[in-house]
N, C-alpha and C positions, 0 to 999 in steps of 0.2 A: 263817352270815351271808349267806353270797351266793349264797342261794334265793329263787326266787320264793316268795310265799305267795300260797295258793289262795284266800283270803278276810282279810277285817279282821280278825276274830276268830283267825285263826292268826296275824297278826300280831301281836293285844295278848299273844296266851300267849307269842311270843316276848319280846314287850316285860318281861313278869314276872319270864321265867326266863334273861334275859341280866345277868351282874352289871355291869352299864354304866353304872351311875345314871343313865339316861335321863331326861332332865327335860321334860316339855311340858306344857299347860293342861290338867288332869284334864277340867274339865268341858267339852272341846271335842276329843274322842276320833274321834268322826265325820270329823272335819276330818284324822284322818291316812291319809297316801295314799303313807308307804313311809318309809325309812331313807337316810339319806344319809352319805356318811363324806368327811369336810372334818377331818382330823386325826383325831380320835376322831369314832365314830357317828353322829350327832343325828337327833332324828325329825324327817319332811320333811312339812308339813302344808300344806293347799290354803289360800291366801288367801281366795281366795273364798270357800269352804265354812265358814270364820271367819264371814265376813261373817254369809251368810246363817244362818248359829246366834244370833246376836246379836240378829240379825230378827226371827227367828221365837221364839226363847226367848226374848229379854227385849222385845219388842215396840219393836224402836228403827226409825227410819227408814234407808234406805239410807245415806245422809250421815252419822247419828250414829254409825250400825256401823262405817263407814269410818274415822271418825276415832277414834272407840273402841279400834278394833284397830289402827291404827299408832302411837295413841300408849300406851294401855296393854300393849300385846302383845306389837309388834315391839321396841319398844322397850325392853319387859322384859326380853326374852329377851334381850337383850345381854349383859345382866348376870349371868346366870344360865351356870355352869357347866355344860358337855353342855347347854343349851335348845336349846329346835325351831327349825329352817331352815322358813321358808315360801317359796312359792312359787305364780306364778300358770300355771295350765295353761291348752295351746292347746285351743279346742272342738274 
């Protein structure tokens, strides 16, 4: 667990083969950008990178994306046992 990975894709194979019930947005895989442990595990995924999948995959405006994802997303994930920590990064 407290390895760098060399790429995403070593990440998701760790994501498979960990019995952690990691829970995040299947269709927003892109958007993760590591692991975080706040009690048990949870995957730590970029805000932004939300954002801009919502943009560009469902064709919403920056403002729809935005509120799209704090109130379908963030908000889900409360609720959700093990759900993703997001997080906005410095440029």
């Amino acid at each position: 667990m407290y390895n760098y990975f060399d790429d995403v894709g070593e990440l998701y194979e760790y994501l498979e083969s960990c019995d952690l019930s990691l829970q995040y947005p299947t269709d927003m895989e892109d958007a993760i950008i590591g692991i975080v442990t706040i009690g048990e595990p949870r995957v730590l995924m970029d805000s932004c990178k939300c954002i801009e999948i919502l943009e560009q995959r469902d064709g919403m405006s920056f403002e729809d994306a935005v509120e799209f994802f704090e109130y379908n997303t963030i908000r889900g994930s409360e609720y959700i046992e093990n759900g993703p920590v997001f997080s906005t990064l410095i440029k």
